[in-house]
C-alpha positions in Angstrom: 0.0 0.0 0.0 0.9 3.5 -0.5 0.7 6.2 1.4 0.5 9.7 1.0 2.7 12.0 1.8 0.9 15.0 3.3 3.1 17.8 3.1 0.9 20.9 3.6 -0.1 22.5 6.9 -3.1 23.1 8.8 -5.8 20.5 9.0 -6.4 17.2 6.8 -8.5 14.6 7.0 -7.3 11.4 9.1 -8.7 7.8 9.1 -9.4 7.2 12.5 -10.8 4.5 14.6 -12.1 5.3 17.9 -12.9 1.5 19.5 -10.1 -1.0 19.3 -9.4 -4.7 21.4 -6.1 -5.9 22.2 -5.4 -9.1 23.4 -5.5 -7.3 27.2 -9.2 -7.8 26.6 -10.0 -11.3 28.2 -12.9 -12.0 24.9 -9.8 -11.9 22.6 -8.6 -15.1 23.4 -12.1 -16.5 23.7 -13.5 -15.2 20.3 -10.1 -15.8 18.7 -9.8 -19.7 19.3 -5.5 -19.5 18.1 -2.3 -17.5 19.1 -2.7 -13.8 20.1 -0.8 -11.5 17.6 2.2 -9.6 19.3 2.0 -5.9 19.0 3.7 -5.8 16.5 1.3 -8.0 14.3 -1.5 -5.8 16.1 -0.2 -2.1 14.6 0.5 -4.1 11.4 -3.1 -5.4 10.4 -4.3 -1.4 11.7 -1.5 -0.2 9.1 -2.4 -2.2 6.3 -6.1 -1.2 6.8 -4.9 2.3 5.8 -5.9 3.8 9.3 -4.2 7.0 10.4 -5.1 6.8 13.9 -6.3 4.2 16.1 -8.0 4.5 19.8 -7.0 1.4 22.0 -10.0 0.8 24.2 -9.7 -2.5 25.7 -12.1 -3.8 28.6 -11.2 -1.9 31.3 -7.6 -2.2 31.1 -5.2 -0.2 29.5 -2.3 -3.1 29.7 -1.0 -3.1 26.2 -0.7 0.7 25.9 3.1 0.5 26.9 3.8 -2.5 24.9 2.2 -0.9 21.4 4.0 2.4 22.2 7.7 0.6 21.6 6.4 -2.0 19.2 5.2 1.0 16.9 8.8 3.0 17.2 10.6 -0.9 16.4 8.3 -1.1 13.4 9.1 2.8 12.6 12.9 2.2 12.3 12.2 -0.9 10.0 9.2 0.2 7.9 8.3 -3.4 6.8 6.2 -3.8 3.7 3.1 -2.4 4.4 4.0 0.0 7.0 2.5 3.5 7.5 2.4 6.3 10.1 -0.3 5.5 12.4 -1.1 7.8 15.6 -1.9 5.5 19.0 -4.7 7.4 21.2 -4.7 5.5 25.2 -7.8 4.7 26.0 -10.1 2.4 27.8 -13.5 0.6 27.8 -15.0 1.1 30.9 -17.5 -0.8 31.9 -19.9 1.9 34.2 -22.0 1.5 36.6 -25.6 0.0 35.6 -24.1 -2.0 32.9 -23.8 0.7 30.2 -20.2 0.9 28.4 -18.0 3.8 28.1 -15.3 4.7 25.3 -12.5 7.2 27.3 -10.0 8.9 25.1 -7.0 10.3 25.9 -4.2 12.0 24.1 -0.9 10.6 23.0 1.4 11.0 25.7 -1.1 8.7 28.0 0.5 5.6 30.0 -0.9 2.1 31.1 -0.3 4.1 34.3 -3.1 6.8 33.7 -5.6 4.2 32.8 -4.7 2.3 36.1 -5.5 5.6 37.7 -8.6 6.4 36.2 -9.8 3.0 37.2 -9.2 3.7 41.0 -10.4 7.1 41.0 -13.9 5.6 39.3 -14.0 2.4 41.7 -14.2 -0.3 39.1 -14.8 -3.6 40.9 -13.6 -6.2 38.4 -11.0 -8.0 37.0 -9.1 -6.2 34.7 -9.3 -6.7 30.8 -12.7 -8.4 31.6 -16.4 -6.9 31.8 -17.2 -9.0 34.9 -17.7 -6.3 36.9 -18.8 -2.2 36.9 -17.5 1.3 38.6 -18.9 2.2 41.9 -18.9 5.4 40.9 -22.6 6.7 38.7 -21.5 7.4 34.8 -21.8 10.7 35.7 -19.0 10.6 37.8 -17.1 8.7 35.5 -17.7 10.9 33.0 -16.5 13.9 35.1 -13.2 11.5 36.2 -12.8 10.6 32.3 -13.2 14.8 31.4 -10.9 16.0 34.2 -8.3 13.6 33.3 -7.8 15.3 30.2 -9.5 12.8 28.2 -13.0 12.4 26.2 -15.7 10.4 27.4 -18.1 8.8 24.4 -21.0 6.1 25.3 -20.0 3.4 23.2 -21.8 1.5 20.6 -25.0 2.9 22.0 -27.3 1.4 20.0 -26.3 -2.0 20.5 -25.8 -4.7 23.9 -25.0 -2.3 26.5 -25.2 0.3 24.7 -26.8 3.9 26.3 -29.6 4.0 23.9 -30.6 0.3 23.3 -34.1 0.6 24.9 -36.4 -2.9 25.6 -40.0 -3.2 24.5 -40.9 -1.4 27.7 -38.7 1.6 26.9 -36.3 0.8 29.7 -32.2 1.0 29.0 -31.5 -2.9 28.1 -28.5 -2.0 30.7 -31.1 -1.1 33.4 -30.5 2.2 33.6 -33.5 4.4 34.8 -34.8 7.1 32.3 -33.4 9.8 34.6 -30.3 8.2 34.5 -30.3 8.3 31.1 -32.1 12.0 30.8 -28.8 13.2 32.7 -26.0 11.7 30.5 -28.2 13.1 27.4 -28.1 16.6 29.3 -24.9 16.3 30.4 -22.1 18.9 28.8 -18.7 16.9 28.9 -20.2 14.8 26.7 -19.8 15.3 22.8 -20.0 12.4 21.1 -21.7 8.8 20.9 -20.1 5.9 19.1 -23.0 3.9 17.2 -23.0 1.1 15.2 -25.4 1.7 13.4 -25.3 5.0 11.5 -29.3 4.4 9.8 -30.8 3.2 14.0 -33.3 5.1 14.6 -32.7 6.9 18.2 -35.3 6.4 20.9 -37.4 9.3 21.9 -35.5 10.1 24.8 -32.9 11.4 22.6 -34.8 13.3 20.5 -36.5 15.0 23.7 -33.0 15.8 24.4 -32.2 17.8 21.9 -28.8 16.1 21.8 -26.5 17.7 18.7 -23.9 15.1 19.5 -21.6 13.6 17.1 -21.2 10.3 16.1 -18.8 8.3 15.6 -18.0 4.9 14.6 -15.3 2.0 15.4 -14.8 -1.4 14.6 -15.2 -2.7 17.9 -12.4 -5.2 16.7 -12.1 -8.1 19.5 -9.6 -10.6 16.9 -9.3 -10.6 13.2 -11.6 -13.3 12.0 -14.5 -11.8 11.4 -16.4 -8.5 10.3 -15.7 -6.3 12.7 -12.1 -6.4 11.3 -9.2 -3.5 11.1 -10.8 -0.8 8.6 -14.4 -2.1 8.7 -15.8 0.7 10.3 -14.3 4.3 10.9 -14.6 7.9 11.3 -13.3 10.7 9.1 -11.6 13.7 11.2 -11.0 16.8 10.3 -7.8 17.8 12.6 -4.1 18.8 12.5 
């Protein structure tokens, strides 16, 4: 593949991807059924999807953050066939109280460290890397803890399993989270973006009544590399420098 050279300044459009797995996430191995890729094989299957920038969000762990960061400077002194630049963004896939899941971003400069942090601070009672257990603290808070961390907080996948937005028959979150509960995130100001997977979903009244103007984004929720949700499958074009 080959890639462009962008040699003007200001803003351009990047090919990003704002919900990644790594084997850190306990349903890789599960889903997977074979050998886990090293990092290395990990940045190379983004790269060759022609991503510029990939968010790693695994299950509330942000373990392979420090091993991708040297694996992608190993691979930069090499440049293997099908190697491009591509921009890491630490995250983590929190798993908030009342079942619903929570994308939070951070910049570049982020640490396996900060995401142990942000864990504490937001009481998540669980085994890392797994969704076996939730935050103490309301998603409010953890949206707060995620904002005055420095990063972004963005419901994830919300129109799918436990997803904000995914409503039963009864009109009752499918995470069980009380309408209010709900009513508060929707009104809630640190909050500027939702992840959905499915761009043509209609949203649930709620959300209208809202008046949400959030924007959406999508990921490819990629848990191993043997099915549709692969590297590439689904992404978001922004507009940054």
């Amino acid at each position: 593949m080959t890639q462009q050279i962008w040699s003007y300044s200001g803003a351009r459009w990047w090919k990003f991807d704002f919900h990644t797995h790594t084997p850190a996430s306990k349903d890789w191995d599960k889903a997977n059924g074979g050998s886990p890729p090293t990092p290395e094989q990990w940045l190379m299957q983004y790269m060759q999807a022609g991503l510029d920038c990939v968010a790693i969000t695994d299950h509330n762990s942000g373990l392979w953050i420090d091993k991708l960061k040297p694996a992608y400077e190993k691979l930069s002194v090499a440049r293997p066939e099908g190697f491009r630049d591509l921009h890491l963004f630490p995250g983590v896939e929190l798993s908030v109280n009342g079942g619903v899941h929570l994308l939070a971003i951070f910049g570049k400069d982020k640490l396996t460290s900060d995401i142990d942090t942000l864990l504490g601070k937001v009481d998540y009672q669980g085994t890392k890397g797994d969704s076996d257990g939730v935050t103490r603290k309301s998603i409010i808070e953890v949206i707060t803890a995620v904002t005055d961390a420095g990063g972004v907080a963005i419901p994830a996948h919300v129109d799918d399993y436990k997803g904000l937005l995914k409503l039963d028959s009864s009109g009752t979150s499918s995470p069980a989270l009380d309408a209010n509960t709900i009513k508060q995130v929707l009104e809630c100001e640190r909050v500027l973006a939702l992840e959905v997977s499915d761009r043509a979903a209609a949203k649930p009244e709620i959300y209208h009544n809202a008046k949400c103007m959030w924007t959406e984004v999508l990921g490819s929720d990629c848990h191993h590399f043997q099915n549709h949700r692969l590297p590439g499958s689904r992404f978001t074009w922004v507009k940054m420098e």
